[in-house]
VOVEX-672842 format. One line per 8 residues: number of its first residue (from 1); their letters; for each residue x, y, z of N, C-alpha, C, O. Coordinates in steps of 0.02 Angstrom, whole numbers, plus 50000, padded with zeros to 5 digits. Layout:
VOVEX-672842
NUM) A) X/Y/Z/X/Y/Z/X/Y/Z/X/Y/Z ~ ...
***
This chain:
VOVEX-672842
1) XXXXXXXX) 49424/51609/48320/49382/51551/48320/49399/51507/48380/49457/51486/48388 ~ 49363/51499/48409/49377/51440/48469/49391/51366/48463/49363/51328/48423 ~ 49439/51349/48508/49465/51289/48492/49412/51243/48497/49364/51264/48529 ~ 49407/51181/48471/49372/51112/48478/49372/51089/48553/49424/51061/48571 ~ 49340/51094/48583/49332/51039/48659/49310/50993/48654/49264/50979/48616 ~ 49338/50959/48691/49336/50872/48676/49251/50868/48748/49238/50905/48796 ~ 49226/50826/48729/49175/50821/48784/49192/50759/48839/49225/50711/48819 ~ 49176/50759/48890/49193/50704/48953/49190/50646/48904/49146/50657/48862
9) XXXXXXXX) 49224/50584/48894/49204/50521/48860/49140/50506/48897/49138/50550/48941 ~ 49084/50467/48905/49038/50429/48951/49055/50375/48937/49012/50338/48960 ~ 49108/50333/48903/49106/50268/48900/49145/50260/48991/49174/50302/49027 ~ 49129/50196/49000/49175/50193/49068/49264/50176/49060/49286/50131/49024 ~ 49291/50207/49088/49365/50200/49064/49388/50228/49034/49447/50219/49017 ~ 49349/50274/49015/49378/50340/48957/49360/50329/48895/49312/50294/48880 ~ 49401/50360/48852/49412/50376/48794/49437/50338/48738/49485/50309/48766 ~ 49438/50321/48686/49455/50235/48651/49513/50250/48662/49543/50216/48704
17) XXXXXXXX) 49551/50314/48625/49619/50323/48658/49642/50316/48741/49701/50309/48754 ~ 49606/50317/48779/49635/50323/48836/49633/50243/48862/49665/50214/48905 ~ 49584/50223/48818/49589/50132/48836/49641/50085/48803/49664/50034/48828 ~ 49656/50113/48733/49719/50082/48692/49773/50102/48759/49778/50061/48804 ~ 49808/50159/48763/49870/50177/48798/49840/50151/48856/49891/50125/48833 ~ 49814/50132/48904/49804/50091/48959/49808/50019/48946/49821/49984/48995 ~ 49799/49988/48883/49811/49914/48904/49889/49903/48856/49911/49847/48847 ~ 49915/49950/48835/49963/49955/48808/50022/49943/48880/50059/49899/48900
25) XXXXXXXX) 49998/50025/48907/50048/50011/48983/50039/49961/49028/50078/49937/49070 ~ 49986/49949/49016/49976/49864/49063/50011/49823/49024/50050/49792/49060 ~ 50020/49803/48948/50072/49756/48941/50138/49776/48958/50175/49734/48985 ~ 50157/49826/48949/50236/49841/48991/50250/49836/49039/50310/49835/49052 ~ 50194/49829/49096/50215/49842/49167/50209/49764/49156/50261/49731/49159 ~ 50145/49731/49144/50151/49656/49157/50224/49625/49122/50256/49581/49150 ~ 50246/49657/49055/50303/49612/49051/50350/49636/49080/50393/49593/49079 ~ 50376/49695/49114/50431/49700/49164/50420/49680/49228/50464/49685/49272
33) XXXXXXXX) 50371/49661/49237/50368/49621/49325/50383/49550/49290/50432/49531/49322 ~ 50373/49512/49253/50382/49447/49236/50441/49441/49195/50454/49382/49185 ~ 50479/49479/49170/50568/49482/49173/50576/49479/49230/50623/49439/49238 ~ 50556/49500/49283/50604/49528/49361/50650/49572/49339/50709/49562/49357 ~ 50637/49623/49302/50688/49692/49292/50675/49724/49364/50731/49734/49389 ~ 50637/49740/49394/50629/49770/49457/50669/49724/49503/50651/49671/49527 ~ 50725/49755/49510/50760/49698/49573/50751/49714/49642/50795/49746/49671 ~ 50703/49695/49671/50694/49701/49754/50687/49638/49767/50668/49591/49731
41) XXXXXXXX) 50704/49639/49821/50687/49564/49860/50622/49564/49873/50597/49510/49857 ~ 50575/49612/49902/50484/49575/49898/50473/49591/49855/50437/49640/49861 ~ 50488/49576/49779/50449/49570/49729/50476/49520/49693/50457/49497/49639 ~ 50526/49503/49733/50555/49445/49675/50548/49367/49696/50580/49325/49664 ~ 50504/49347/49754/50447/49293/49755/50408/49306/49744/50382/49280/49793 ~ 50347/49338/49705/50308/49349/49708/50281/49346/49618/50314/49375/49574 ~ 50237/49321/49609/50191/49318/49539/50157/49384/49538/50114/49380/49582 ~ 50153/49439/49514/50121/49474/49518/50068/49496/49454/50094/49490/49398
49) XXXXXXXX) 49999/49519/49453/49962/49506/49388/49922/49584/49388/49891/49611/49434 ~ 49932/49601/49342/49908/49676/49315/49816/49654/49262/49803/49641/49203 ~ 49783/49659/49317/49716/49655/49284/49714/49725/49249/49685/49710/49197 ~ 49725/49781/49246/49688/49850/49249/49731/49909/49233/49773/49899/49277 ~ 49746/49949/49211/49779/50017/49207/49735/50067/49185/49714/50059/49128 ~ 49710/50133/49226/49678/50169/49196/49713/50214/49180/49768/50213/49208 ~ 49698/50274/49128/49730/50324/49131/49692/50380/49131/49635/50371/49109 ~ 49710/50451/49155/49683/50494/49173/49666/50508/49078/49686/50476/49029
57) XXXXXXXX) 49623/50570/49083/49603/50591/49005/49671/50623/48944/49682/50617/48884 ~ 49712/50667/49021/49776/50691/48978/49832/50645/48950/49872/50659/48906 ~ 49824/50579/48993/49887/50532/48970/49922/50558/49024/49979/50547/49003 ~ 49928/50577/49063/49991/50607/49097/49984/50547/49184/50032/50538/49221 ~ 49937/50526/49193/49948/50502/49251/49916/50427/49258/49855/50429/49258 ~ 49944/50360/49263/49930/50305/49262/49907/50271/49322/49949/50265/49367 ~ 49845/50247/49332/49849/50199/49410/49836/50134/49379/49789/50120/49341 ~ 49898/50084/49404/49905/50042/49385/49872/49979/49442/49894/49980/49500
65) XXXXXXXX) 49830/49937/49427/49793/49877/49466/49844/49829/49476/49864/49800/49425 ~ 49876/49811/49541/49889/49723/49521/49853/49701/49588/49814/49730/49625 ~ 49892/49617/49589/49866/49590/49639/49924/49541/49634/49943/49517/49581 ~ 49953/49526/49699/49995/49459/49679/49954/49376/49685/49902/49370/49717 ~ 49980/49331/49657/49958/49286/49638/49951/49256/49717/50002/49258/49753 ~ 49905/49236/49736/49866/49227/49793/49829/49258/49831/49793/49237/49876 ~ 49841/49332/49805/49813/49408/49857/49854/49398/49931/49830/49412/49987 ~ 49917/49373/49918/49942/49394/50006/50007/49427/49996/50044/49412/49949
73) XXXXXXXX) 50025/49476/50043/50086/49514/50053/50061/49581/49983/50092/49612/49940 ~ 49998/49577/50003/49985/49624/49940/50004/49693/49970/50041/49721/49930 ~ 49992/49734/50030/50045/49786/50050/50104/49780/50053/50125/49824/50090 ~ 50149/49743/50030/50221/49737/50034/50247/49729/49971/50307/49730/49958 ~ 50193/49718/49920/50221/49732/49847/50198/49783/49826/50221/49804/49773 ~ 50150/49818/49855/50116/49892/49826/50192/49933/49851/50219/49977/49818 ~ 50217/49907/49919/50267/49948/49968/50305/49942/49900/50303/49997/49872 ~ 50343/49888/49859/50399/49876/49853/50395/49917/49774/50445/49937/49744
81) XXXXXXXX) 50321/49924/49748/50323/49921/49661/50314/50016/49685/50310/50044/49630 ~ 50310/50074/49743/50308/50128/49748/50392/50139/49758/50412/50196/49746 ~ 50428/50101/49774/50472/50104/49807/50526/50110/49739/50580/50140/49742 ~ 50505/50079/49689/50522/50046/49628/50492/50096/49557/50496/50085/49496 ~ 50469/50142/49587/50416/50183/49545/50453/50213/49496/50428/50216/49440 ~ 50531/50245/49508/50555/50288/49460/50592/50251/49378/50603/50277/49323 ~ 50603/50175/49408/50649/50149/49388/50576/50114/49337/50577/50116/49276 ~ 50533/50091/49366/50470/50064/49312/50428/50102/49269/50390/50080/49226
89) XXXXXXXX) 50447/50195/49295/50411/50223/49238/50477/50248/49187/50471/50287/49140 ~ 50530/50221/49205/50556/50245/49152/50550/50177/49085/50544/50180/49024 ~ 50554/50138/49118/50562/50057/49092/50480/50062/49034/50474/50028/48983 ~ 50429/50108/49060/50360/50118/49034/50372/50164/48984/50337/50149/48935 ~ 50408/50218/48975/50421/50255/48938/50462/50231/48882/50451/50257/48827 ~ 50513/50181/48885/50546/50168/48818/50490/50112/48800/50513/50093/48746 ~ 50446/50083/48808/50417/50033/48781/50357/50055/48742/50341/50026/48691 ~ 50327/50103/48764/50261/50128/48745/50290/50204/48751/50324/50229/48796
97) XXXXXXXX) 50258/50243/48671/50280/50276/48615/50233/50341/48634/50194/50359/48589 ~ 50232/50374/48688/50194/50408/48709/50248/50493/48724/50303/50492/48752 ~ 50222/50541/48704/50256/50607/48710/50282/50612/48782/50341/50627/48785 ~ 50252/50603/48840/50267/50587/48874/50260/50520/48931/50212/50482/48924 ~ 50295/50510/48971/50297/50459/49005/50254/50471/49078/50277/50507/49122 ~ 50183/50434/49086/50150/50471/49122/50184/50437/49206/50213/50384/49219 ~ 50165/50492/49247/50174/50460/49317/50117/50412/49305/50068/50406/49268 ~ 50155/50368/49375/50154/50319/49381/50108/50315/49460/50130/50357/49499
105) XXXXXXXX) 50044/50268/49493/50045/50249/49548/50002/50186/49545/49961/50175/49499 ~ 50011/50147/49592/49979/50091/49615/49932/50080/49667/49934/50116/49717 ~ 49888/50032/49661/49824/50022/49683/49816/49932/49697/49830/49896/49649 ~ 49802/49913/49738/49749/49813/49739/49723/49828/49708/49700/49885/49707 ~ 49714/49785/49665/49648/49765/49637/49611/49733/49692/49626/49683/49724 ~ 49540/49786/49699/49491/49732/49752/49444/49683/49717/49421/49633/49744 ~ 49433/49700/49658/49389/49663/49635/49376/49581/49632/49326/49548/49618 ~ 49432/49565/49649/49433/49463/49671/49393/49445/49718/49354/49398/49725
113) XXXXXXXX) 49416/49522/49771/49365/49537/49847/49311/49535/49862/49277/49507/49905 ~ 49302/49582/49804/49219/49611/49784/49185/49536/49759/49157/49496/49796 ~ 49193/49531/49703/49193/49466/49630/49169/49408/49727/49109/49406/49743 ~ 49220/49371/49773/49204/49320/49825/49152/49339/49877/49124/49294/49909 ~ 49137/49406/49888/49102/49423/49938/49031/49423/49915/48990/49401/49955 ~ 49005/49448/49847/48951/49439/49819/48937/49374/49808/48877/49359/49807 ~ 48987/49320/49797/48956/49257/49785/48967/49225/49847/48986/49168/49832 ~ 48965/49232/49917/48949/49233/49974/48894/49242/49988/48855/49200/50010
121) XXXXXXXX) 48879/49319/49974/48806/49353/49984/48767/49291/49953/48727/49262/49991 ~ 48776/49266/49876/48731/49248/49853/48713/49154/49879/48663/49120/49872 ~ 48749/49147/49895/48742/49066/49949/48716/49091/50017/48717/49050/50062 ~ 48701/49134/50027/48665/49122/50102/48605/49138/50104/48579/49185/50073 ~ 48570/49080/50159/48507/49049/50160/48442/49116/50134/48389/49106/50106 ~ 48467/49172/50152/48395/49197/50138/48403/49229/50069/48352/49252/50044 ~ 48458/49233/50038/48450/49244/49944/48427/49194/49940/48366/49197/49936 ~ 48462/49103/49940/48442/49075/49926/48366/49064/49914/48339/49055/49859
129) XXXXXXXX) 48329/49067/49986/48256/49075/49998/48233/49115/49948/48199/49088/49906 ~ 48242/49170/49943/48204/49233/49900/48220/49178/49828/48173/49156/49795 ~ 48276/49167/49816/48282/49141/49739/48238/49085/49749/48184/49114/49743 ~ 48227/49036/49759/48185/48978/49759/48086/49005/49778/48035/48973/49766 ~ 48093/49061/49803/48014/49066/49785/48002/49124/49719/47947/49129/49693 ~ 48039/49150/49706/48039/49173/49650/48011/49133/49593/47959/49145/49562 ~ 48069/49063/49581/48060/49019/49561/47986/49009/49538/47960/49006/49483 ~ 47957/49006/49617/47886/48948/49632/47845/48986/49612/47788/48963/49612
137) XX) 47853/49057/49588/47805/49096/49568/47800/49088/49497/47745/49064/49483 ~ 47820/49094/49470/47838/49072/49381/47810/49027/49361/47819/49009/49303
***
């Protein structure tokens, strides 16, 4: 008899399971950057904020979102939290109850980027224009 296959999730972000164990490991990583258990020197001025963790479908591989609190020296804490990688997925593994402890990698969050540049787009004069005769049509 053939095994059960699971079908692609279509929700975005996976799978309900794959969204529980993603904001699960986002609270671990967010509360070991805000202990300062990671002892480096560029990470230890720095506020750093975990919007995001996805995980792959198997559980086995995590990309974790941050951004530091201002968005600056943001390559020098991605440098410092890769640099820092063995010592934070182990710190991920005793906290969250998972068979295994998935690798670990990091990513910016662009979306603050994205999120200011669209509301840019949307203040200049010729949206504006289009929105105001839109308006006048109504």
């Amino acid at each position: 008899m053939p095994r059960h296959h699971q079908k692609p999730s279509s929700a975005p972000g996976g799978s309900q399971r794959q969204l529980r164990v993603a904001e699960t490991v986002r609270h671990a990583v967010a509360e070991i950057l805000s202990q300062g258990s990671a002892h480096d020197p560029d990470l230890e001025g720095h506020i750093i904020t975990v919007p995001e963790v996805r995980m792959s479908p198997d559980l086995k591989l995590a990309t974790i979102y941050v951004m530091p609190l201002g968005g600056r020296d943001t390559e020098t804490v991605v440098a410092a939290l890769e640099r820092n990688k063995k010592f934070l997925r182990g710190e991920i593994a005793h906290r969250v109850n998972l068979k295994f402890a998935p690798d670990i990698r990091f990513r910016v969050d662009e979306r603050f980027d994205e999120a200011e540049r669209i509301e840019k787009l949307l203040r200049t004069p010729a949206v504006q224009r289009d929105l105001n005769s839109d308006s006048d049509e109504t």
